[in-house]
C-alpha positions in Angstrom: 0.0 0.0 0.0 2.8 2.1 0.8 4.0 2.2 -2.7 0.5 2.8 -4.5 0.4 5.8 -2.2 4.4 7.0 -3.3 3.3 6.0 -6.9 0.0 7.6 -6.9 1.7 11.0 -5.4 4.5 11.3 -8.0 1.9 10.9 -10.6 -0.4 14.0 -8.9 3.5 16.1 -8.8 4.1 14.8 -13.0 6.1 16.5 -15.0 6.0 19.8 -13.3 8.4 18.2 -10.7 10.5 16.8 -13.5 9.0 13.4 -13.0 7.1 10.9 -15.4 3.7 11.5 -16.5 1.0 9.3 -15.3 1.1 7.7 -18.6 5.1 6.4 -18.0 4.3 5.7 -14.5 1.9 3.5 -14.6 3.0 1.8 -17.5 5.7 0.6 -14.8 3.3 -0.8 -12.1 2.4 -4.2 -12.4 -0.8 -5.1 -14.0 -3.5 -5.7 -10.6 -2.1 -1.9 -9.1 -2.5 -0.5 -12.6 -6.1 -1.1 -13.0 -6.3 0.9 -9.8 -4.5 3.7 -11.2 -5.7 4.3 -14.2 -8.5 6.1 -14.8 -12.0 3.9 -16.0 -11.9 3.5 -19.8 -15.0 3.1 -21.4 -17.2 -0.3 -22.0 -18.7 -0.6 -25.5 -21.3 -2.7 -26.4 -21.4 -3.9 -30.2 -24.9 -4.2 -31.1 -27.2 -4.6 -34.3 -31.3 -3.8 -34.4 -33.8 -4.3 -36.8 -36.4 -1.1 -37.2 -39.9 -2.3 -38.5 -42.0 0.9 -38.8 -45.9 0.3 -39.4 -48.4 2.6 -39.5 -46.3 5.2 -38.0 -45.0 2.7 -34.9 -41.8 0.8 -34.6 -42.1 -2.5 -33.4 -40.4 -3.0 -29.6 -39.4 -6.0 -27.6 -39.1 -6.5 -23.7 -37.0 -9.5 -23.1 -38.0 -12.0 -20.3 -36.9 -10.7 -16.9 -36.2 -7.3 -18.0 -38.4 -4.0 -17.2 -37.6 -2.1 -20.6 -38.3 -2.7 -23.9 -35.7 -2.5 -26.8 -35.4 -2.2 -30.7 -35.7 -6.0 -31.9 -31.9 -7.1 -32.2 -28.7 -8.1 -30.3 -24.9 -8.5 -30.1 -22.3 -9.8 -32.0 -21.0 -12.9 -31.9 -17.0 -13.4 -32.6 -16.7 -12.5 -36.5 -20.2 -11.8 -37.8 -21.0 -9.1 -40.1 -23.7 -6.8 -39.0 -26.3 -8.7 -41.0 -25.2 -12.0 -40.0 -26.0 -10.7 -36.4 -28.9 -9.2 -37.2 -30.5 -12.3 -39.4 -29.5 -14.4 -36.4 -30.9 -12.1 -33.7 -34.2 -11.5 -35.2 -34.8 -15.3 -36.3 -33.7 -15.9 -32.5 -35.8 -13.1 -30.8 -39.1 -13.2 -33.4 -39.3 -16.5 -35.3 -39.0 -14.9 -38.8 -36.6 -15.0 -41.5 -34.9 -11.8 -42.8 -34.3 -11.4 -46.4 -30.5 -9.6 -46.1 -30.8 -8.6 -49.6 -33.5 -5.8 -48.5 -31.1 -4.4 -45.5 -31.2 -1.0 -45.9 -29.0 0.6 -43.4 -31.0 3.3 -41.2 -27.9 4.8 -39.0 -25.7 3.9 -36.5 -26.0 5.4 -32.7 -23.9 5.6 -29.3 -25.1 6.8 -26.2 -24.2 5.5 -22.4 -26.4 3.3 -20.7 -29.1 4.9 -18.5 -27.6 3.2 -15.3 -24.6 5.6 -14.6 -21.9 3.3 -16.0 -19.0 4.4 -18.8 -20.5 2.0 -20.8 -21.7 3.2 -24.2 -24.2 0.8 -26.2 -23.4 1.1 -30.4 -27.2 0.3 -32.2 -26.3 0.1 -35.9 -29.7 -0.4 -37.1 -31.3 -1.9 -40.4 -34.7 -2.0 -41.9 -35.5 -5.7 -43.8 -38.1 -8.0 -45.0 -38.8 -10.6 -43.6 -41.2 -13.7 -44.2 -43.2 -15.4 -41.2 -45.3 -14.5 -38.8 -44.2 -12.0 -36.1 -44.0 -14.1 -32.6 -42.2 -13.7 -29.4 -39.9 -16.3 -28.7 -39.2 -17.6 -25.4 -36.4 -15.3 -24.6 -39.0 -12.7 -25.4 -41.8 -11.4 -22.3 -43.7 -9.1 -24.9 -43.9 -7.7 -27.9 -45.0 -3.7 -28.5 -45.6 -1.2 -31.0 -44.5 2.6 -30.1 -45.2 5.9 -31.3 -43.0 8.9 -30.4 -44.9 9.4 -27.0 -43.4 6.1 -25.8 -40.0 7.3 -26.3 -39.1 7.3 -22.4 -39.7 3.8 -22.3 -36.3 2.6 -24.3 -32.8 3.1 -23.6 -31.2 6.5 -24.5 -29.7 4.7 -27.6 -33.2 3.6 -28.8 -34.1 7.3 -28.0 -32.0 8.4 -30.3 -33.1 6.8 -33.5 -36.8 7.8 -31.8 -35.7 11.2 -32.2 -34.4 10.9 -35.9 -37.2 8.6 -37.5 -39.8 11.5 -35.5 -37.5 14.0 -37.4 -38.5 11.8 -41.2 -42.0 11.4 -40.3 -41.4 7.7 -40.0 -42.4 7.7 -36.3 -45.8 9.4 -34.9 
């Protein structure tokens, strides 16, 4: 402990003292006391969501044990494209089949998660055909369509293509 404390004071004098910078000094410290040091660095999660507008509502989904409800989609998994992960997601979360020759890219938003984290949640987002019948699956509680008004009931990411497909006239 005594040395964090020595290490954690030369860092505060840096080079104004004529000493490293944080940056050198921690680089030094061994890996567990480093993660101490250095300041938080930002989480990102990678995801991909399908936006199906009808009659001026975007179809929403509240996953089983969860309290919000989100654009129909999910993460990545190791190497797959963003239509790979969508295709997958979708089939996964609402038992139909997208036709990936109809993605149309719709925009691509960041924003951090509404519990107070530095994580930041990336929503590329696609619109698609798709053949089937729209169903829940079992990872999914319910299924919902929103207007603007519902806005405050999705994640600040979600908000944000809210806000822009409100700005089109897409979303009423």
């Amino acid at each position: 402990m005594r040395a964090a404390r020595a290490l954690t004071a030369a860092c505060a004098r840096g080079r104004t003292a004529g000493r490293p910078g944080l940056g050198e000094t921690v680089a030094a410290v061994p890996i567990k006391l480093r993660a101490v040091l250095e300041p938080a660095r930002e989480q990102l999660i990678d995801t991909v969501a399908w936006v199906l507008i009808e009659n001026g509502r975007i179809l929403c989904a509240r996953p089983r044990g969860k309290d919000v409800f989100f654009i129909p989609g999910g993460k990545r998994e190791g190497g797959e494209t963003d239509l790979q992960t969508l295709v997958r997601e979708v089939a996964e979360e609402l038992t139909v089949e997208l036709t990936p020759e109809s993605a149309a890219h719709v925009g691509t938003y960041e924003a951090a998660i509404a519990d107070g984290h530095d994580t930041v949640v990336r929503m590329a987002c696609y619109t698609a055909d798709y053949r089937g019948v729209l169903t829940a699956s079992s990872e999914i509680e319910a299924l919902a369509w929103f207007g603007f008004g519902d806005r405050d009931l999705v994640p600040p990411v979600d908000q944000l293509l809210f806000d822009d497909l409100a700005a089109a006239g897409s979303l009423r």
